[in-house]
C-alpha positions in Angstrom: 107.6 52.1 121.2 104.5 51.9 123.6 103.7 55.2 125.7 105.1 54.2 129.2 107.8 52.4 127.5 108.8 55.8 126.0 108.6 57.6 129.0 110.4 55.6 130.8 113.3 55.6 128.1 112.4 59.4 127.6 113.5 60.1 131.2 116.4 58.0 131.5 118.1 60.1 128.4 117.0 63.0 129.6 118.8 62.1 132.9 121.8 61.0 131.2 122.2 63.7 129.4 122.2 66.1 132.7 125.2 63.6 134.7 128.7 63.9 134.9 130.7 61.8 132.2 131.4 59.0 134.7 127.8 58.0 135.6 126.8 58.5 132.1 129.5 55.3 131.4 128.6 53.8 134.3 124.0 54.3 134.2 124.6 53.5 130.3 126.4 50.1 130.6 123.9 49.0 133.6 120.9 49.8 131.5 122.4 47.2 128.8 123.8 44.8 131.2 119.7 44.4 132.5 118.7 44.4 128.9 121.3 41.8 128.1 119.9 40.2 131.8 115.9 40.2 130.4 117.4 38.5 127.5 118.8 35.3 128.7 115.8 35.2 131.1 113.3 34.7 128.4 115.5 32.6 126.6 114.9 28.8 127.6 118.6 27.7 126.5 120.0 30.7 128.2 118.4 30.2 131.7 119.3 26.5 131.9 122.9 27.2 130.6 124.0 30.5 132.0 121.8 30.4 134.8 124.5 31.7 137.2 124.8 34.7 135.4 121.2 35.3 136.2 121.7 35.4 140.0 124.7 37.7 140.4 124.2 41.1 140.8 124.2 43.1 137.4 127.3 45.2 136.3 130.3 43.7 137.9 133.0 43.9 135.7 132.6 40.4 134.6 129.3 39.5 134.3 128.7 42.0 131.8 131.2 40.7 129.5 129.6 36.9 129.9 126.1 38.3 129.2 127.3 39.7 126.0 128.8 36.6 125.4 126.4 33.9 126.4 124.1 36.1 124.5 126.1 36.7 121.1 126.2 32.5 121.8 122.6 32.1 122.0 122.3 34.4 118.6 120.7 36.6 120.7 122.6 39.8 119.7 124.9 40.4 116.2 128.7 40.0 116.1 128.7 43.5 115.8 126.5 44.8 118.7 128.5 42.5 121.1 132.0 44.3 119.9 130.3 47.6 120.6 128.8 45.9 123.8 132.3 45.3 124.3 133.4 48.6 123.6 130.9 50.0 126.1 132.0 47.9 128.5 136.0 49.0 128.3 134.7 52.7 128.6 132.9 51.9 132.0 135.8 50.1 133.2 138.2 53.8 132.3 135.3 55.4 134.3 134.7 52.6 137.1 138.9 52.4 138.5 139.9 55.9 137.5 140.1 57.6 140.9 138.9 61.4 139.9 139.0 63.6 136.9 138.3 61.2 133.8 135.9 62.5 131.2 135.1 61.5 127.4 137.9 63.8 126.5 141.0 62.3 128.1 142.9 60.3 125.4 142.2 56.5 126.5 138.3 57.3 126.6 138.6 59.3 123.9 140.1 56.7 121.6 137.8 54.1 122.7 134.8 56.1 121.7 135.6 56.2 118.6 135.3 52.7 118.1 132.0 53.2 118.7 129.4 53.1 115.2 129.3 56.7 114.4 125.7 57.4 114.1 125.7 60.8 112.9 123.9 62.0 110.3 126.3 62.5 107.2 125.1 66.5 106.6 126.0 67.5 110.0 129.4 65.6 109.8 130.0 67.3 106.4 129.3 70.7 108.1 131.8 69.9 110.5 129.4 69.0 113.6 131.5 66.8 115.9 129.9 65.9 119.6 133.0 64.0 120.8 133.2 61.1 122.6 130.1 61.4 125.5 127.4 61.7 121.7 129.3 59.1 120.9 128.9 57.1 123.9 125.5 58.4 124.5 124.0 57.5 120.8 125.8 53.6 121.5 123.7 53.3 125.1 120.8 55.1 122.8 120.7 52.6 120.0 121.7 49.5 121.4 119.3 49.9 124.1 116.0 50.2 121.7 117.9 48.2 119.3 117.2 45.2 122.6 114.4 46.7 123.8 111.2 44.3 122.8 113.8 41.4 121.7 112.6 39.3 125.6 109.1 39.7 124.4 109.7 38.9 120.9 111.3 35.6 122.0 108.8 34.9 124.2 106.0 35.1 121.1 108.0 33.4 118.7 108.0 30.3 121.1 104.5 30.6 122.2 104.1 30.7 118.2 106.3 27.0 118.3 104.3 25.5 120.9 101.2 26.3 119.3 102.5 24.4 116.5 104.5 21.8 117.6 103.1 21.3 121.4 105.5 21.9 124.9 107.0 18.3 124.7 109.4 19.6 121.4 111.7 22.3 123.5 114.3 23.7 122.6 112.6 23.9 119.3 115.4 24.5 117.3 115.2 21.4 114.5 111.3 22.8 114.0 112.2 26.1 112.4 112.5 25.6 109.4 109.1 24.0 109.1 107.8 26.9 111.7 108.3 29.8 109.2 107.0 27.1 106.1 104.4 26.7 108.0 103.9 30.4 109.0 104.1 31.3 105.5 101.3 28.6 104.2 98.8 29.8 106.8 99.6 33.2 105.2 
């Protein structure tokens, strides 16, 4: 990861990790949804057919679940990072309508967090370590997010790599891939 890149992502941890439970669910899924936002941006399909879920404000309820969608669609994110998109997305809702007291411990959140990828190394869960449902939530937001992090920019190289092939005239570029990475591999 570059430098300011890092620090950038550096601080926002480090900030998550010093809120309450509810705007960690809430920071968390709005850091994804923009990710999930830069996506279909850079994607040429997704801004001509989703392009009203570029224009709406980020993080309502809604639009968050159709940006995981149109961009599970697109093949822009797996089958199973869009369930734990999903799953993300659920948590924030507990967190966004409860009117006071909810944290990671209460049973709903509590039970949705662990269908969250445990990413805990298997020593520590051997020796008993257990961080609960906020780790949980937390290493989700944590992985996910660099998981997207340069996937715009990779996009946007892979089609400048088409068009230096195949010319602009030959969007969406999709029937040329197959020769794209024979040809990628004879230049090679």
């Amino acid at each position: 990861m570059r430098s300011p890149d890092f620090n950038y992502f550096d601080s926002f941890i480090v900030e998550l990790a010093s809120k309450t439970d509810r705007v960690v669910a809430l920071l968390g899924t709005a850091l994804l949804d923009q990710q999930l936002l830069d996506l279909l941006q850079n994607h040429e399909e997704g801004r001509h057919r989703f392009g009203q879920l570029l224009q709406d404000a980020p993080v309502a309820s809604g639009l968050f679940i159709s940006r995981i969608k149109a961009c599970q669609e697109l093949k822009l994110v797996s089958a199973q990072e869009a369930q734990e998109m999903t799953t993300i997305h659920q948590i924030c809702m507990e967190f966004a309508y409860q009117p006071h007291g909810l944290s990671f411990r209460h049973e709903k959140a509590s039970q949705l967090c662990d269908q969250l990828h445990e990413r805990m190394p298997d020593s520590q869960q051997k020796n008993g370590v257990h961080r609960g449902g906020r780790g949980r939530f937390i290493d989700a937001i944590t992985f996910l997010s660099l998981a997207l992090w340069y996937r715009p920019q990779n996009q946007e190289e892979s089609r400048g790599f088409l068009r230096s092939l195949f010319g602009p005239r030959h969007a969406p570029y999709k029937t040329h891939i197959k020769r794209a990475r024979t040809a990628s591999h004879v230049t090679q």
